[in-house]
Each structure stands twice: as C-alpha cells, then as structure tokens.
N, C-alpha and C positions, 0 to 999 in steps of 0.2 A: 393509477399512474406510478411507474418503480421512478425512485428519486435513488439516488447514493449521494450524501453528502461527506467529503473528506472534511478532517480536520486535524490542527496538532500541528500545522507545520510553522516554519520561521527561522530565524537568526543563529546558528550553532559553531560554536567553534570545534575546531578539528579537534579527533580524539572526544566529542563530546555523544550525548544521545539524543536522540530524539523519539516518541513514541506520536504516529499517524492515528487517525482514529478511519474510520468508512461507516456512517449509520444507514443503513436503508429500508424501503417501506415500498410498498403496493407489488411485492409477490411473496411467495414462500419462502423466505430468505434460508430456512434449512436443508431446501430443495438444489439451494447453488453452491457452487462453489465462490469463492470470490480470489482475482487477480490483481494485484500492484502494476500498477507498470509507472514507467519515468518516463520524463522528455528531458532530457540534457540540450543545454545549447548545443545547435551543429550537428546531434545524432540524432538518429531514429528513434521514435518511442518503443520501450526496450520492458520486457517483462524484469519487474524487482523481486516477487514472489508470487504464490500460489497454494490458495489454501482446500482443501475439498471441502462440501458438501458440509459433512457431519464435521469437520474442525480438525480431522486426527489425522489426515496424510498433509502435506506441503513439498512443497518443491521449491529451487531458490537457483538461478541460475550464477554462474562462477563467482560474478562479479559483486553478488553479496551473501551467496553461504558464510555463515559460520558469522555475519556479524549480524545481520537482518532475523525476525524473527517475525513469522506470520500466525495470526493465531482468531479466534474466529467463535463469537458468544452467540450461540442462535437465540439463546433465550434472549438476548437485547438487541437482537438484528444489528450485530455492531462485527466489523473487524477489525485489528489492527496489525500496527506495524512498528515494531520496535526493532530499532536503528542505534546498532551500537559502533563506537572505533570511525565515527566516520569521519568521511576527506572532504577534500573539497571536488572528488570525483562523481559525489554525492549530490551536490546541488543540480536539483533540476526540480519541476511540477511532476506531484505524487497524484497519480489517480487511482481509482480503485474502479474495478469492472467486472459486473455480474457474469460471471464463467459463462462461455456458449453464446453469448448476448452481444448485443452492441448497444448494452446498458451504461454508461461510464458518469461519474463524479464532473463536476468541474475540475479537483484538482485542488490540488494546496500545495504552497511553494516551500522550499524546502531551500538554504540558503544555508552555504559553510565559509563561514568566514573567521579570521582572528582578529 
C-alpha cells in the first residue's frame, strides 16, 4: 500500500523558513519522482516544486524559484521542501505526490503570520 506522509508544517513568520518533510513507503521510491503542490485559499491546487526520480534535476514554477528548494534522499524514501523568504502568499496545505500517480499525502498546513 504507497502511503506519503507530509510533515514540518506550521506557524512562520514572514521572511522566515520552513523546511516540509514527504516519507513514503509501499513502492520503489527511487523509481519516482516526487511533486509539491499547494492549495491556497480561493486558488487552484498549484504545483510548488518537482523533483526527478534519482534527486538531481527539479523544476520550481515562478512563483517559488529561487526561494523553494526541492531535494529528495532515496536512501530514506524521504523528500523535502525547504521554504526560504516566505509571505504570507505562502500559506496554503503542502502536499507531496508520487510523480505519474494519483498517490498524494494528506498534506500539512503551512501558515505565515506575524
């Protein structure tokens, strides 16, 4: 049975970081890639990042290159998500989802307040 569990989310103030974790179990976890995505209030759930397979390529749409960091330990079927500079354009539910799949996490809240 593939589980992902997110974790690491909560309370941040702006300009602060946060680092996401995603553990998962019951496939080949090297075999996937794994994707971020967010649910903001009011918008679409919206890809945050993307990481391959083997850990070494990623992709980060506009709205968090350069502060978001997607990175990916096969050896501990673990991914994460390190969240730097962020707003409060940030706060939404963080899920993680086995690439190709309609595998996904519950999701951990992510909340930017001062």
């Amino acid at each position: 049975q593939v589980q992902l569990v997110e974790s690491g989310g909560g309370l941040v103030a702006p300009g602060g970081s946060l680092t996401l974790s995603c553990v998962a179990s019951g496939y080949p976890f090297s075999q996937h890639g794994i994707s971020w995505y967010r649910k903001r209030p009011g918008v679409p759930r919206e890809l945050a990042a993307w990481v391959s397979s083997s850990g070494l390529n990623t992709d980060y749409p506009d709205s968090t290159k350069g502060r978001f960091t997607v990175a990916k330990d096969n050896a501990k079927s673990t991914a994460t998500l390190q969240m730097n500079n962020i707003n409060s354009e940030d706060t939404a539910v963080y899920y993680c989802r086995r690439s190709g799949t309609e595998d996904w996490g519950r999701g951990t809240q992510v909340t930017v307040s001062s």
